[in-house]
Residue, then its C-alpha position, 0 to 999 in steps of 0.5 A: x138154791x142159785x147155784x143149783x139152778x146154773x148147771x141146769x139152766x147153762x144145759x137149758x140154753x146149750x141145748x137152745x143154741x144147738x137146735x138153733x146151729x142145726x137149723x142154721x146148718x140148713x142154709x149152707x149147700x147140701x154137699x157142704x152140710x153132709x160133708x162138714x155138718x156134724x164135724x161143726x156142731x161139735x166144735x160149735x158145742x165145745x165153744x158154746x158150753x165154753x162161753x156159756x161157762x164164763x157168762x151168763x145171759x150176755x154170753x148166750x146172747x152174744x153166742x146167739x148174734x154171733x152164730x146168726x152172722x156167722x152162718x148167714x155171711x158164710x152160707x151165702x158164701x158158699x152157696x155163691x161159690x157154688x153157683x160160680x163152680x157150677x157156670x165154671x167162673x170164679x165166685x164173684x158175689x159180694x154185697x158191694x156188687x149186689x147194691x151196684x146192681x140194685x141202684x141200677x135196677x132202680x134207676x131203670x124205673x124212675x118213675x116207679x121208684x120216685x112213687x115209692x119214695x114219695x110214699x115212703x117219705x110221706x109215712x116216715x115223715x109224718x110219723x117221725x114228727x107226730x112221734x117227735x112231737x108227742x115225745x118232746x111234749x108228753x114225755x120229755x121231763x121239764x127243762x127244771x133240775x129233778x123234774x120227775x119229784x116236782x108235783x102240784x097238789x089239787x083240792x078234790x071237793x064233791x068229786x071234782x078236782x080244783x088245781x087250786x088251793x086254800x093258802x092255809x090249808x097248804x101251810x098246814x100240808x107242808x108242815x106236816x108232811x115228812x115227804x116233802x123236801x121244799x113247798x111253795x104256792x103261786x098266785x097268778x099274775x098279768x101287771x103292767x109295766x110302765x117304761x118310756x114310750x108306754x106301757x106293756x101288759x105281762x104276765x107271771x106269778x106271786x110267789x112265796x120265797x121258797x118257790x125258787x128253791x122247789x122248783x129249782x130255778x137258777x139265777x143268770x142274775x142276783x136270787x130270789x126274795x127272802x121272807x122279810x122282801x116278800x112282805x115288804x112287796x117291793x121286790x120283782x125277779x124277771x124272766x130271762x127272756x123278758x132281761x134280753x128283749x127288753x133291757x138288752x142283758x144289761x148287767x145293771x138290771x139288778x137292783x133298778x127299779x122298774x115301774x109295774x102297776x103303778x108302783x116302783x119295784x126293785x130287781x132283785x134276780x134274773x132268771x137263768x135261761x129256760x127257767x120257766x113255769x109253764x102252768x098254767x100257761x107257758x110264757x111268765x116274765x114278772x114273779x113277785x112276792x106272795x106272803x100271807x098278808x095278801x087278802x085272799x090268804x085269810x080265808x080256808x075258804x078261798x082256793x086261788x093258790x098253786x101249790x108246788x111241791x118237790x119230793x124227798x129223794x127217798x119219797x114216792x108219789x103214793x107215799x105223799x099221796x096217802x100223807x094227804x088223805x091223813x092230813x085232810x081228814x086232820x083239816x076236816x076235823x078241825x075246821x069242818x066250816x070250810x073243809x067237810x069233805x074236802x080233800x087234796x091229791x097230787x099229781x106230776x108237774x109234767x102232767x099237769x103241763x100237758x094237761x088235755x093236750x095229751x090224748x089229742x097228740x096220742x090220736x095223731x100218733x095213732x092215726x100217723x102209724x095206721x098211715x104209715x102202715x097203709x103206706x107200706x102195705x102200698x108200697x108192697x103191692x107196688x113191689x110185688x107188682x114189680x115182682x110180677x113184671x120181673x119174674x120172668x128175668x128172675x126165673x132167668x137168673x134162678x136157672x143160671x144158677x143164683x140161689x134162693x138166698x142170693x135172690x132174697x138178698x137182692x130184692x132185700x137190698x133194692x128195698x133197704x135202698x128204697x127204705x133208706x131213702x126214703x127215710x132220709x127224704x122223710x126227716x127232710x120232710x118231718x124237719x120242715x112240719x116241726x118248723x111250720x108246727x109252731x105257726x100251724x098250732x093252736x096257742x095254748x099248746x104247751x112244749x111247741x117251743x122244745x119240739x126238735x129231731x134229736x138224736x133219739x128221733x134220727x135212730x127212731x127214723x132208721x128203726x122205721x126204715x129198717x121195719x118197712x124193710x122188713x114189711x114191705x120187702x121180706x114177701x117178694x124177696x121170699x117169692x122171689x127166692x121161689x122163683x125158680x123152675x122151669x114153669x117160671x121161664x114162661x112169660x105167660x105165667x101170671x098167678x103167683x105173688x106179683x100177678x092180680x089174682x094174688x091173695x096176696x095182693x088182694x089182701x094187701x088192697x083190704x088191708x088198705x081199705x080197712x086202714x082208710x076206713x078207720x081214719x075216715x070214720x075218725x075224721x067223720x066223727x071228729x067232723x060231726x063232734x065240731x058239727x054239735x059243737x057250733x050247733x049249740x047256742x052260745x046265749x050271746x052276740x058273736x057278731x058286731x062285738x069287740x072286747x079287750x081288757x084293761x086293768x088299773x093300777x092301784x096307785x093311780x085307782x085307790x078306790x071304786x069312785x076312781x074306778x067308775x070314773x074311769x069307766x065313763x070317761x072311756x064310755x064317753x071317748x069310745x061309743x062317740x067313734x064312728x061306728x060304736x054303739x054301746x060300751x059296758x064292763x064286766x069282770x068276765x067274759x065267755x070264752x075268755x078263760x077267766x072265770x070266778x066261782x063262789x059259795x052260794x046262801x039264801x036267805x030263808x034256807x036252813x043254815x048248812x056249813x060253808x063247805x056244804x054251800x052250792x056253788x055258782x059262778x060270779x062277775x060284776x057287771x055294769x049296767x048295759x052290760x047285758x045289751x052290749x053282751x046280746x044276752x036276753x033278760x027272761x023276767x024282771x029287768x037289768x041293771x040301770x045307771x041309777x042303782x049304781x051306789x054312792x061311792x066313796x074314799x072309804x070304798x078302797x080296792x085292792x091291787x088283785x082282789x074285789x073292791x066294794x062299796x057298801x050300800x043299800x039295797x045290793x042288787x042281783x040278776x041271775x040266770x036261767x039256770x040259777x032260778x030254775x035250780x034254786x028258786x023253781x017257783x020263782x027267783x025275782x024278790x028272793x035274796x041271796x048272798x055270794x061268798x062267805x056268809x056274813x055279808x050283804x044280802x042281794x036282792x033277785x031283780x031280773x032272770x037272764x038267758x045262759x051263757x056258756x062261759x067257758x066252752x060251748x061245749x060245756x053246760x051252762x052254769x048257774x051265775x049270778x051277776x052283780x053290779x060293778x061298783x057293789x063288787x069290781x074289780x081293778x081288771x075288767x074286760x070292755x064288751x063294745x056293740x059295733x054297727x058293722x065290722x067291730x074288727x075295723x075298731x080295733x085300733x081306733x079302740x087302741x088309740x082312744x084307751x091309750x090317750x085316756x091314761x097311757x099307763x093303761x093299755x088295753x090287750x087281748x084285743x079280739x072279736x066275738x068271733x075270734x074268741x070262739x075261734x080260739x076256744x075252737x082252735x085244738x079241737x079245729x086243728x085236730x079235725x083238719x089234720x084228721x081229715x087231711x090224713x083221712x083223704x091221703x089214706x082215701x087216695x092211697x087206697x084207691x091207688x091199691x085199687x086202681x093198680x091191682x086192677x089195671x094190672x088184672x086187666x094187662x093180665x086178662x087181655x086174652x082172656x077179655x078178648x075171648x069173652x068180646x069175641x063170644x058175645x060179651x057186650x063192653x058193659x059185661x066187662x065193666x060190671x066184671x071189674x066193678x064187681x071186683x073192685x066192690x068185692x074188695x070195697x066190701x071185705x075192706x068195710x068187713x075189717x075195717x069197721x072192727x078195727x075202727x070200732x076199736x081205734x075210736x074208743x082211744x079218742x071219745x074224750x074228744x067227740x062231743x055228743x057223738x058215740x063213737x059207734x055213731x051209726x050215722x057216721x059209720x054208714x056214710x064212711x062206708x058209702x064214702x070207700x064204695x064210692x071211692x073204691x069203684x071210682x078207682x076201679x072205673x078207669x081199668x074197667x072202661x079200659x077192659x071193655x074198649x079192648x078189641x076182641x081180635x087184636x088181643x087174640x092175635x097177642 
């Protein structure tokens, strides 16, 4: 069946190229074409089938391109050389005298020409690097060998998505799946490492010893561990970044010992160079070893591991995907307690990098193309303007002989200059963003690092030039080709492409109107969003409240009795600095990105499995924490110094993991939402157990106001907050009341911590106040540059508006004067242009809100109790381009009405 199908799919094509060479033909000169025409198209058809014989779809497109040149070259050729036969000179066109007379042309308005630069820099910029960015960062694959098979396996649990696991339930997985090629699992680390002239907070991972091997890492220096090193725990691997800065690249790095928390470890690799994980934060220097002998392996009921896994080359996405389901209803059958309805999914490494940042960059993205497609539709009616004035020098040149295409060409070449420059003036400007990118972002954005112009960029640059060539310069080159008669020798003719009343124009003015209303009503959205976000109440202080964290290493802390002692040794040196008022502790902070979930059981309710359990969130706290903290209590009381328990040796803490000191009666306070969720008829008395059921019951004695611990946008959780010392931690974060600027303490605060133990520094150092700053930083940064492009595409607009006016007011100075001279007052003139301008304001809200209706729906996950049909928003962004647009047209009103009746008459 193919080979009957050739013969007749060559014809097909012999005969596309046929018609395609006969409407070629009608760009050469009439004589030329009666003369030669038919002679040509049979040699054109005897090559053809020639070509098309040897080849298949290459061969027609080669013909296609070919012939396209071809003719275009030479019936411009022959056009020029007729137009010199008729003046009787010899043909003197050529490309090169064409771009001589083009960058003259330029020259002789540099004003005019700088505009146009501008604004095209100004779009090709910003655009190139927007493109460059989301490019770099959304789809760039990782710096890591293969990373298109490396995937990250999450545990789904009543409908939402945990990126973490349970230690043996991934063994289980990467036991029995075939797609697999290596597995790992990462526990996420910050140690502190202990050198001469104190001690420095890093972050990293424990790891198991395939880690290495799945996500293939290279080594600059030694290797990963080996399961017998991973349960020694004595090993440590370094970043390449953190060998350089810190130990100079030293090749006697390997085998050393370096000192991290407290206990001495022995380097056995350094990483090779850009080796790095970059989930769930960028940044790793420390990688130390993970086995299952780590108490928070022992449980299928404890999900804190990262599971990374690399797929076989033959093996797909979909295929591990459904291994996954097979497995988890395996897992759920044989340990219903912790996995009833359970189950994992899998998604690319490279997705989870980018995580959430993904649909903020694609709304830039979005938002910088409507720009440059205002720009461009500027950048027209700037041409056709300029078209206007010159239709006169044009006609001229149409009636000594220059042919249509030998117009269109020249207009086309002064905008492929215009274009091309401004490309270059536009990567200038994108190389300038992407190096201020990094300063100007939010932390937390991940790739800023790898965002650079490549090569890719540079060609994605010219397809931009050659496109706005395209956009902007195809219709006056067109008009220009129409330029020709007699009628156009009349300096008076003003309609047509480049005069006012132009549809054309016109409708290039809406178009601007509609594209700055689209963005506006994004910015104003964007603008309400961040308005509901700050009008939500945080349920703490933000102001007069420092906060840092510490964090004890174990051989120096070996239980809670050490850990208490060293939390009032701090209170004491701390609140007695000028200032201070009340230091308190706590194993979380709100808006700190650190946060604990646990399974909730009370006492008296019917027994259900574990998986079955309600969830709340967990943190010890010690007592005054809820003062400090500025969080209300609503019934019963807080926490006093004398419910601390007794604590002993016994009470040992691990390095990462809870310590407890077991005593009676365990006391808790909960919040709002808790009570009102599980104990409506009230909580105070009532019992409670977090965690594995097995444990201590606690006792309910007082009810706290909400808190919204992750962002403000999210509800509050149910929480339940024990007392530090029943539960802590070796990290803890310090919450310390100030009397006045808490910022003024901060190194006061430095300095008390590092004298108290100097192998205890303090970090993440910050107010309140710059907490909430940074969890407001992306959806801030996203507002300001909305909002910055909203106004340019504002000012862009009304310069549409101000131009195609004044030019309509130097075009009816007659016609003003005649209406001055019958009785028309000045204020009938201003109404008339006014009139205009709201015309125009009207039909660009008519487009525009469609269009922004549309666009608008790409960004909902970022509007935050806004619709993004907000009638409120839509109304004052329209109200705005009225505004605007009358503002633009005031000046050429007021202009036309100062005209004086008489003198315009007399021109």
């Amino acid at each position: 069946m193919p080979s009957e199908k050739k013969p007749h799919r060559r014809a097909a094509a012999l005969r596309l190229l046929l018609g395609y060479y006969r409407w070629l033909l009608r760009l050469y000169p009439a004589g030329f074409r009666r003369r030669y025409g038919a002679e040509m198209q049979a040699q054109f058809r005897h090559q053809a089938r020639t070509r098309l014989q040897a080849g298949g779809a290459a061969a027609f497109l080669a013909v296609f391109l070919r012939i396209t040149l071809d003719s275009l070259l030479e019936a411009m050729r022959r056009r020029a050389g007729q137009t010199a036969r008729l003046k009787g000179e010899a043909p003197s066109w050529s490309w090169l005298g064409d771009v001589r007379y083009s960058l003259r042309s330029l020259r002789r308005n540099p004003l005019w020409t700088l505009a146009i630069l501008l604004l095209l820099a100004l779009g090709i910029g910003a655009n190139t690097a927007i493109f460059s960015t989301a490019s770099s960062v959304l789809l760039a694959p990782l710096p890591l060998p293969d990373s298109q098979r490396l995937l990250l396996v999450e545990n789904l649990f009543k409908g939402e998505i945990g990126p973490q696991v349970a230690f043996h339930d991934f063994r289980d997985i990467k036991a029995a799946s075939p797609s697999l090629a290596h597995g790992a699992m990462a526990l996420w680390y910050a140690g502190t490492l202990q050198r001469e002239g104190g001690a420095e907070r890093l972050n990293g991972f424990r790891v198991t010893p395939d880690f290495f091997s799945t996500i293939g890492a290279g080594f600059a220096l030694g290797s990963g561990f080996s399961e017998k090193e991973a349960l020694d725990d004595q090993s440590v691997v370094i970043s390449h970044r953190l060998w350089r800065s810190r130990f100079g690249a030293s090749q006697d790095i390997l085998g050393s010992s370096l000192v991290i928390d407290g206990q001495s470890r022995t380097v056995k690799g350094v990483l090779a160079r850009g080796v790095d994980l970059p989930y769930p934060r960028p940044g790793n220097d420390l990688w130390l070893p993970l086995s299952d002998r780590h108490n928070l392996a022992q449980s299928r009921a404890i999900f804190t591991f990262f599971a990374f896994v690399r797929l076989r080359p033959q093996a797909t996405l979909q295929g591990f995907e459904k291994e996954l389901e097979a497995i988890a209803m395996r897992l759920q059958d044989a340990y219903p307690e912790t996995n009833a309805g359970r189950s994992y999914a899998a998604r690319p490494l490279l997705d989870a990098v980018v995580g959430d940042i993904r649909s903020p960059l694609w709304m830039l993205f979005v938002s910088v193309t409507a720009l440059l497609l205002l720009v461009c539709a500027n950048v027209a009616n700037l041409l056709l303007a300029r078209f206007g004035a010159r239709r006169h020098e044009l006609s001229v040149r149409a009636a000594l002989g220059a042919g249509r295409i030998r117009l269109m060409a020249q207009l086309l070449w002064e905008s492929l200059l215009l274009s091309l420059a401004g490309a270059l003036a536009g990567l200038l400007l994108a190389r300038g963003v992407l190096v201020l990118l990094p300063q100007l972002a939010p932390p937390g954005v991940p790739r800023l690092e790898e965002v650079s112009l490549s090569p890719t960029m540079l060609l994605y640059a010219l397809g931009l030039a050659l496109l706005t060539t395209l956009a902007f310069g195809l219709v006056p080159a067109w008009k220009a080709g129409r330029a020709r008669g007699r009628a156009a020798l009349s300096p008076r003719v003003s309609r047509g492409a480049g005069g006012s009343s132009s549809p054309l124009r016109s409708g290039l003015v809406v178009v601007e109107l509609a594209l700055a209303l689209s963005l506006t009503v994004g910015a104003g959205l964007l603008i309400s969003s961040f308005a509901q976000v700050l009008a939500q109440p945080p349920g703490f202080r933000l102001d007069s409240t420092l906060t840092w964290r510490v964090s004890l290493p174990p051989g120096r802390y070996p239980d809670m009795a050490s850990v208490l002692t060293y939390q009032q040794r701090l209170s004491q040196e701390v609140e007695a600095l000028p200032g201070a008022r009340r230091l308190a502790f706590s194993t979380s902070l709100p808006l700190s990105g650190h946060d604990t979930g646990s399974a909730l059981s009370i006492q008296g309710a019917p027994a259900v499995p574990l998986a079955e359990l309600p969830s709340v969130r967990w943190q010890a706290v010690s007592p005054g924490a809820f003062r400090a903290s500025g969080i209300p209590l609503l019934e019963g009381r807080t926490f006093q110094p004398s419910d601390l328990p007794s604590v002993g040796p016994q009470a040992s803490a691990a390095e990462d993991a809870t310590g407890s000191a077991r005593s009676s009666p365990h006391l808790v306070v909960v919040n709002q939402a808790l009570a009102r969720r599980h104990f409506p008829q009230g909580a105070l008395g009532r019992r409670i157990e977090l965690g594995v059921p097995g444990g201590d019951w606690h006792e309910i004695i007082g009810v706290v106001g909400n808190v919204r611990h992750r962002t403000l946008e999210q509800a509050p959780e149910p929480r339940a907050y024990d007392l530090f010392g029943q539960h802590g931690s070796l990290s803890f974060f310090a919450i310390l009341h100030t009397e006045g600027d808490p910022a003024a303490l901060i190194e006061p605060v430095r300095a008390q911590v590092a004298a108290l133990d100097p192998q205890v520094p303090a970090y993440e150092l910050l107010t309140m106040r710059e907490r909430l700053g940074s969890s407001l930083a992306v959806r801030r940064f996203l507002l300001t540059l909305l909002a910055a492009l909203a106004v340019l595409a504002l000012l862009l607009s009304a310069l549409g508006v101000y131009g195609l006016l004044a030019f309509a007011v130097q075009e009816r100075r007659g016609e003003i004067g005649i209406r001055l001279a019958l009785g028309a007052r000045p204020g009938d003139v201003r109404r008339l242009m006014l009139g205009r301008g709201a015309y125009l304001a009207i039909l660009g809200i008519a487009i525009g809100l469609p269009a922004a209706w549309a666009v608008t729906r790409l960004f909902s996950a970022q509007l935050f109790a806004v619709s993004p049909a907000d009638p409120y928003t839509l109304a004052m962004s329209s109200l705005l381009l009225v505004l605007v647009a009358l503002t633009a047209t005031y000046l050429p009103a007021r202009r036309a009405s100062l005209l004086h009746p008489q003198e315009t008459l007399r021109e």
